[in-house]
C-alpha positions as CSV (number, residue, x, y, z in Angstrom):
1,X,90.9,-8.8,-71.3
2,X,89.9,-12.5,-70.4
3,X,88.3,-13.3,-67.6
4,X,89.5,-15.9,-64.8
5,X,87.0,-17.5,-62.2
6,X,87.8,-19.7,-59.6
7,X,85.8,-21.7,-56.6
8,X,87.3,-23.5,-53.7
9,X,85.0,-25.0,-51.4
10,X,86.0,-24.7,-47.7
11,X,83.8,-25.9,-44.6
12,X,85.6,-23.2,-42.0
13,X,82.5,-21.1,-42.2
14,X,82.5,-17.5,-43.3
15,X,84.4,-15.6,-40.7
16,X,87.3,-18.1,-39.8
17,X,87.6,-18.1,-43.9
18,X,87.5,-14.8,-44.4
19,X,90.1,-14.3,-41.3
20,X,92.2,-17.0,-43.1
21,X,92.0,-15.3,-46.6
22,X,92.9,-11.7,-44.7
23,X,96.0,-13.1,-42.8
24,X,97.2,-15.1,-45.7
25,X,97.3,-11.8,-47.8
26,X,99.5,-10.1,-45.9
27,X,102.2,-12.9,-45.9
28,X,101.5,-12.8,-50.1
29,X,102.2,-9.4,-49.5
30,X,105.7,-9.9,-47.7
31,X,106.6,-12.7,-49.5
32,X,106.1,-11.1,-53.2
33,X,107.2,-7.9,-52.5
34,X,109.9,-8.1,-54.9
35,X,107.9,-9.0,-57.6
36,X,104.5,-7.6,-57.2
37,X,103.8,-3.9,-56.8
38,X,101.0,-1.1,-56.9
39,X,99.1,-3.9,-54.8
40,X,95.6,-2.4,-53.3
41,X,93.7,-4.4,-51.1
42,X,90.4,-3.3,-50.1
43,X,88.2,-5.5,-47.6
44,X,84.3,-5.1,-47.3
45,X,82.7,-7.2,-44.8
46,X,82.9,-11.0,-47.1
47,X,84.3,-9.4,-50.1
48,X,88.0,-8.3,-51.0
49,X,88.5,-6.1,-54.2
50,X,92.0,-5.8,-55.1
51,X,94.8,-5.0,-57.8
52,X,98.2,-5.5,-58.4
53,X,101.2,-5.6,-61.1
54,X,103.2,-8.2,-61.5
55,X,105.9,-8.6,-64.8
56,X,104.7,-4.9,-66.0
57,X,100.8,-6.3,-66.4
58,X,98.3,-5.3,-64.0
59,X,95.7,-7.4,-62.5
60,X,92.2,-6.7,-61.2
61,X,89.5,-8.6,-59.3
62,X,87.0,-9.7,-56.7
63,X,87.2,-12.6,-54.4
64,X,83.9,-13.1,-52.2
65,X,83.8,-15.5,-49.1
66,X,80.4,-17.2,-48.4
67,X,79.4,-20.2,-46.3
68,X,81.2,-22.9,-47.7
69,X,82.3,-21.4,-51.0
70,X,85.2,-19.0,-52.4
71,X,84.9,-17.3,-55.5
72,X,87.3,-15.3,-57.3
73,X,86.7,-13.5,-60.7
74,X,89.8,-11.4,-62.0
75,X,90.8,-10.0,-65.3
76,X,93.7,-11.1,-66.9
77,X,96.0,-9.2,-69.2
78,X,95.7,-10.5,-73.0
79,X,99.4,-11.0,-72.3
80,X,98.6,-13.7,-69.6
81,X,96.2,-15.4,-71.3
82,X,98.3,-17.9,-72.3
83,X,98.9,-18.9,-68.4
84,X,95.2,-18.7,-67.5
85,X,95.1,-22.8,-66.7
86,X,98.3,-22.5,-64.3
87,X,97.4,-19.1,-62.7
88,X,93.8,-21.0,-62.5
89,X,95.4,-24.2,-60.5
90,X,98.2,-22.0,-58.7
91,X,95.2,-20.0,-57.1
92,X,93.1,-23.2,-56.5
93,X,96.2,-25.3,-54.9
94,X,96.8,-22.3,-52.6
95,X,93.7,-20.8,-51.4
96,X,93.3,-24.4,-50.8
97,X,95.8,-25.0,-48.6
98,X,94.7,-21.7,-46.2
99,X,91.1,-22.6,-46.7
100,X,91.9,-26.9,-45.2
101,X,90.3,-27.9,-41.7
C-alpha cells in the first residue's frame, strides 16, 4: 500500500473546521452513496478515522483538524496508485472549498 498525505491550511479555527469537515461528510455520504460503500466514520474530539470502498478497493485513514491546519494521511490501494496526484488535488480542491472564510 502507498501512502497519501494531504494539508490544507484553513483560518476557521478548530471547532468551526471541524464542524465544517463533520457536516460536509454527511453530504459525501448522500451524494456518493451509489458509489461508495462499507463507509465507517468514526469522530474523536479533532480527529476523524474512517474507511470506505469505492470501485471494489478499500480505503483507510486519518484526517486530524488543528488550529489552522488539516491533515489527512490515507492508504491507498496499489491499484490506485496510479491516481495518487488527482485523488491528492481532488481532496485538496475540496476540503478547500468547505474549509474557505
Amino acid at each position: 500500500m502507498a501512502r497519501l498525505v494531504v494539508q490544507v491550511p484553513h483560518q476557521v479555527g478548530q471547532e468551526a473546521a471541524s464542524q465544517r469537515l463533520r457536516e460536509a461528510a454527511g453530504q459525501v455520504e448522500r451524494q456518493y452513496a451509489a458509489q461508495v460503500s462499507e463507509l465507517v466514520q468514526q469522530w474523536n474530539g479533532h480527529s476523524l478515522d474512517f474507511s470506505f470502498r469505492t470501485y471494489g478497493l478499500r480505503f483507510q485513514g486519518t484526517l486530524a483538524v488543528e488550529h489552522q491546519q488539516v491533515h489527512v494521511h490515507c492508504n491507498l490501494p496499489l491499484a490506485a496508485v496510479m491516481f495518487k496526484s488527482q485523488i491528492e488535488r481532488v481532496m485538496r480542491d475540496e476540503l478547500g472549498k468547505i474549509l474557505q472564510t
